[in-house]
C-alpha positions in Angstrom: -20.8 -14.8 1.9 -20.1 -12.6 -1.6 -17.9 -10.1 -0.7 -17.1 -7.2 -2.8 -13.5 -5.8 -1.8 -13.1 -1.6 -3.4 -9.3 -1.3 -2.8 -6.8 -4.4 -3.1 -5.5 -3.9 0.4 -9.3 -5.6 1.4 -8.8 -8.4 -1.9 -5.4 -9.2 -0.4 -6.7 -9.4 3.1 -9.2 -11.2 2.3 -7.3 -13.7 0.0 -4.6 -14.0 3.1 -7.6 -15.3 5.7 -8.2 -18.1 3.1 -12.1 -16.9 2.0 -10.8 -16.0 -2.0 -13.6 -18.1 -3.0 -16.0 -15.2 -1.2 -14.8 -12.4 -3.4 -17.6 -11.4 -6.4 -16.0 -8.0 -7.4 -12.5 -6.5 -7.4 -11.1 -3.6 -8.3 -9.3 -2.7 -11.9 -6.0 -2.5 -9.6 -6.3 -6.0 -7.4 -3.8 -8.6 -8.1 -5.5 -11.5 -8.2 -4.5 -15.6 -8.6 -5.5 -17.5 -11.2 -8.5 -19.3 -10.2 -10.0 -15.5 -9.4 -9.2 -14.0 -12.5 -12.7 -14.2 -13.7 -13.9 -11.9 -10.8 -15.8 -8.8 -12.4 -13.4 -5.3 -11.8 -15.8 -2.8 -10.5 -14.0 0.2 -10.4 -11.9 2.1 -13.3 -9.3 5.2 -12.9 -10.0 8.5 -14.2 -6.4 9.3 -14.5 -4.6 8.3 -17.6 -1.6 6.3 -17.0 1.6 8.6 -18.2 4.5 9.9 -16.7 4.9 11.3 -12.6 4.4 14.5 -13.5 1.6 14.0 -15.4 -0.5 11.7 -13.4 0.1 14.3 -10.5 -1.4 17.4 -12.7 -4.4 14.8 -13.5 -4.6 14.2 -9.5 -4.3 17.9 -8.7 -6.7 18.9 -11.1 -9.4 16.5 -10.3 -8.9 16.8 -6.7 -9.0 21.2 -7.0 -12.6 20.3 -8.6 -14.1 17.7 -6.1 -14.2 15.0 -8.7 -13.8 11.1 -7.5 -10.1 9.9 -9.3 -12.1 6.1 -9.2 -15.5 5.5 -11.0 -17.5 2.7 -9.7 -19.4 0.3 -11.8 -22.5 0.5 -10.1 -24.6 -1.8 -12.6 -21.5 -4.6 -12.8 -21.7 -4.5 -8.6 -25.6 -4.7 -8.5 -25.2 -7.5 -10.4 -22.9 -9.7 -7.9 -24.9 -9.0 -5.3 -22.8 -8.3 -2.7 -23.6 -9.2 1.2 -20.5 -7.1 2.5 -18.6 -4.3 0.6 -14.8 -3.3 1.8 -13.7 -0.2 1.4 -11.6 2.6 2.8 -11.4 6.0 4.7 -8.0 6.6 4.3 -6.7 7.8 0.9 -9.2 9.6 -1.8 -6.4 9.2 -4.9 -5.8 5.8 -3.9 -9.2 4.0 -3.9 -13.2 4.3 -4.4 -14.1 7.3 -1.8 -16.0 5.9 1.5 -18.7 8.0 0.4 -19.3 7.2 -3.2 -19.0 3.4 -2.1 -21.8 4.0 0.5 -24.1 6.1 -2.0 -24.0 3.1 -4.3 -23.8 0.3 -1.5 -27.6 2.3 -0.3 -29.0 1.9 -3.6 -28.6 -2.2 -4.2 -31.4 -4.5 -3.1 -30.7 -5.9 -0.9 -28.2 -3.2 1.3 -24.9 -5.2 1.8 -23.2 -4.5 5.2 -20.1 -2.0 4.8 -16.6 -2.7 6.2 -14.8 0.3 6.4 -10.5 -0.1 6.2 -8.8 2.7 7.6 -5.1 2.2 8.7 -2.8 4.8 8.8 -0.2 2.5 10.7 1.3 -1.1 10.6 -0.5 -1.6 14.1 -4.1 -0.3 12.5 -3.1 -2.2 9.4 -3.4 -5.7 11.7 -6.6 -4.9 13.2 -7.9 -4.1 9.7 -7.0 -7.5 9.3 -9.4 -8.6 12.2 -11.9 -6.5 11.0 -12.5 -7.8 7.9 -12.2 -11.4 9.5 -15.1 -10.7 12.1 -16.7 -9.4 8.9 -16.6 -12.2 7.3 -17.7 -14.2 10.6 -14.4 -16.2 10.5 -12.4 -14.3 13.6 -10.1 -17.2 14.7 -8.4 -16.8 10.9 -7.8 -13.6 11.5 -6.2 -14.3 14.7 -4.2 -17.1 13.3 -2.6 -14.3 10.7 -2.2 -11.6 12.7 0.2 -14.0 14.6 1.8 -14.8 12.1 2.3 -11.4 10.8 3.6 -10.5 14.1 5.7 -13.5 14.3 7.9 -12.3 10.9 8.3 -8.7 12.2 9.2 -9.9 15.8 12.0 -11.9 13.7 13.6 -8.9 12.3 13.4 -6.9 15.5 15.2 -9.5 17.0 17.5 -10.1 14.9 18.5 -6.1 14.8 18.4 -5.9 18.9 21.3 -9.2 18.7 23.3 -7.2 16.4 23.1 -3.9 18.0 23.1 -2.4 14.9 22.8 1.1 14.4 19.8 2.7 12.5 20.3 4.3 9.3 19.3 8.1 8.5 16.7 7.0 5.2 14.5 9.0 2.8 11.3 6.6 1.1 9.7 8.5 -1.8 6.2 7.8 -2.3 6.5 10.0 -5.6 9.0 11.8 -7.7 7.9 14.5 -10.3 7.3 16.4 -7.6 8.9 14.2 -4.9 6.4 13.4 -1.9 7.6 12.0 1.5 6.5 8.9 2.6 3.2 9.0 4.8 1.0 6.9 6.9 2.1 3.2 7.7 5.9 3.5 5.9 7.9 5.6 8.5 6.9 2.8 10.5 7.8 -0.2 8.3 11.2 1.9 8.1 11.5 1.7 11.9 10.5 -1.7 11.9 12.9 -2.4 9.3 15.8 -1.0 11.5 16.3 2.6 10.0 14.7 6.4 10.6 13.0 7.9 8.3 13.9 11.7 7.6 11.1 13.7 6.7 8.2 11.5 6.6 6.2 10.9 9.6 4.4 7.8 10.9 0.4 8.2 10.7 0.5 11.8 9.2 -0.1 12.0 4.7 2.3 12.3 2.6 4.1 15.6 1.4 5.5 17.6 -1.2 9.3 18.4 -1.1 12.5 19.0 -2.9 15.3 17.8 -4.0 17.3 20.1 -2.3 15.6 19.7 0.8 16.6 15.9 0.6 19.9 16.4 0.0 19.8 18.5 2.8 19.1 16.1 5.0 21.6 13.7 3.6 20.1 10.5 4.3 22.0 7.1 3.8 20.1 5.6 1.6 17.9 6.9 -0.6 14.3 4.4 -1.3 12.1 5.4 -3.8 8.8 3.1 -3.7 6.0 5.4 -6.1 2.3 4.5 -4.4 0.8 2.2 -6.9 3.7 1.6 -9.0 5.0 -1.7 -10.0 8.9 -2.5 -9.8 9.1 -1.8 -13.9 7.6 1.6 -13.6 9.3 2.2 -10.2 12.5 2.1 -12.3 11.5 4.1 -15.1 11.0 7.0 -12.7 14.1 6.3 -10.3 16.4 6.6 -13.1 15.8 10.2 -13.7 17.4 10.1 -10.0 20.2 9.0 -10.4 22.3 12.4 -10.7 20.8 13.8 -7.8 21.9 12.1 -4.9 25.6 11.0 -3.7 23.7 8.4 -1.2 22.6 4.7 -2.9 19.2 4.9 -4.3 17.2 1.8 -4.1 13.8 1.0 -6.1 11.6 -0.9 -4.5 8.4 -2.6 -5.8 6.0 -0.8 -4.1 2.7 -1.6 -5.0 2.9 -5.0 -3.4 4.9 -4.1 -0.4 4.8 -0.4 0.9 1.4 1.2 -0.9 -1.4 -1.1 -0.4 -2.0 -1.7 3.6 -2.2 -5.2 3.7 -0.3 -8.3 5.1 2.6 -7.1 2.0 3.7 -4.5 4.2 5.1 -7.3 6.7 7.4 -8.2 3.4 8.0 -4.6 2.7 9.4 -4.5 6.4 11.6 -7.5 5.9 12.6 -6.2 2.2 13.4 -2.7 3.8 15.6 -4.8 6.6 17.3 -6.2 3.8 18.4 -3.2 2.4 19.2 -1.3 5.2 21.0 -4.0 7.2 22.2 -6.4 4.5 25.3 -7.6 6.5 22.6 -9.0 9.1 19.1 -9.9 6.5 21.5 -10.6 3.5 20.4 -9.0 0.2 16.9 -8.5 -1.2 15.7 -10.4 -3.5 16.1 -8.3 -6.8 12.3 -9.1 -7.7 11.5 -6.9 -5.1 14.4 -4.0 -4.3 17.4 -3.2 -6.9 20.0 -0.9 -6.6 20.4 2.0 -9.2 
């Protein structure tokens, strides 16, 4: 089957159920492995990359007008022929829009099937999992992860019920210039993780807040984990942080672990558990959390 994966959470799916040699087109964002590096990118981002603040004017301003944030290659897809396209109903500043992906998907010769991705939790994120496995016709791999995705988070819940440990007050920023709350799936990978997020809820978008309002709620820890960003950037941004808040901040890399909504989240659970509960997880792994 050629498969044709629009946000990476599909490319890392798929490349999890052990079908990588399916995939015919990517996006510009995927992180791919070496021997599917020469997969065409299909997609490009209409926002330049700069600062926080101004990638969230670009988004604001693009959004106010009803303009797509992610072109799509149509001509570069036509020409993998796809037999299933993945893509995603959950976040427009994130990925390809489900509509523009069907518009084009309707126009190719032969009409590739359409999986559509669109997890708002940990739970949904697993049976996105399944669905992209029964897409691909290969349902008892999808089983087989899931389990073993379960497996891992089971671990850390067990481990916190033995200690009896209590859960930590916590504040995950999904941006910072203007500071947005976490949304969807990651006040749930903070409960999973052992701790309770403040202001962010599990399955509802992401907001805008304050500083003061934070502070306000004076969390334990501070986590700031920018959608999209990688741990380099993350830190470039958190530093600007660092006056702000009394409470430890920790950076974490978020684009493989808390923004994308595939099997990384499971690690972004077991990174959170690590910074939260330390004594009990031991430390994270500096590749993937620091302490500013």
């Amino acid at each position: 089957m050629r498969v044709a994966a629009l946000l990476p959470a599909a490319t890392d799916i798929v490349i999890a159920l052990g079908a990588g040699e399916q995939l015919v087109a990517a996006t510009h964002a995927c992180t791919l492995p070496p021997t599917l590096r020469g997969i065409p990118r299909v997609t490009r981002s209409r926002v330049a990359s700069s600062g926080a603040s101004e990638i969230d004017g670009q988004v604001s301003d693009l959004s106010a007008a009803g303009a797509a944030l992610f072109e799509l290659d149509e001509a570069a897809l036509a020409s993998q022929k796809p037999d299933l396209i993945l893509t995603q109903a959950v976040c427009d500043v994130c990925a390809v829009r489900e509509a523009d992906a069907r518009a084009v998907a309707a126009r190719l010769a032969p009409v590739p099937r359409i999986a559509t991705l669109g997890a708002r939790t940990v739970e949904a994120i697993l049976e996105d999992c399944l669905t992209v496995a029964s897409a691909l016709d290969i349902a008892d791999e999808g089983e087989e992860l899931v389990a073993g995705l379960r497996s891992r988070m089971a671990a850390v819940h067990r481990k916190l019920k033995a200690a009896r440990t209590p859960r930590p007050a916590v504040v995950v920023l999904e941006w910072t210039e203007p500071p947005f709350s976490a949304g969807h799936w990651v006040p749930d990978m903070v409960r999973r993780a052992g701790g309770a997020e403040l202001i962010g809820r599990t399955g509802e978008v992401s907001e805008r807040t304050t500083l003061a309002e934070i502070r306000g709620r004076d969390p334990a820890v501070v986590v700031v984990a920018p959608c999209g960003y990688v741990m380099s950037d993350a830190m470039r941004e958190a530093k600007a942080l660092r006056d702000s808040f009394h409470q430890p901040i920790w950076v974490i890399d978020a684009n493989p672990l808390t923004s994308s909504p595939g099997p990384g989240v499971v690690h972004g659970i077991e990174v959170l558990a690590r910074i939260l509960h330390p004594v009990i997880f031991g430390p994270p792994d500096p590749r993937h959390a620091v302490q500013i």
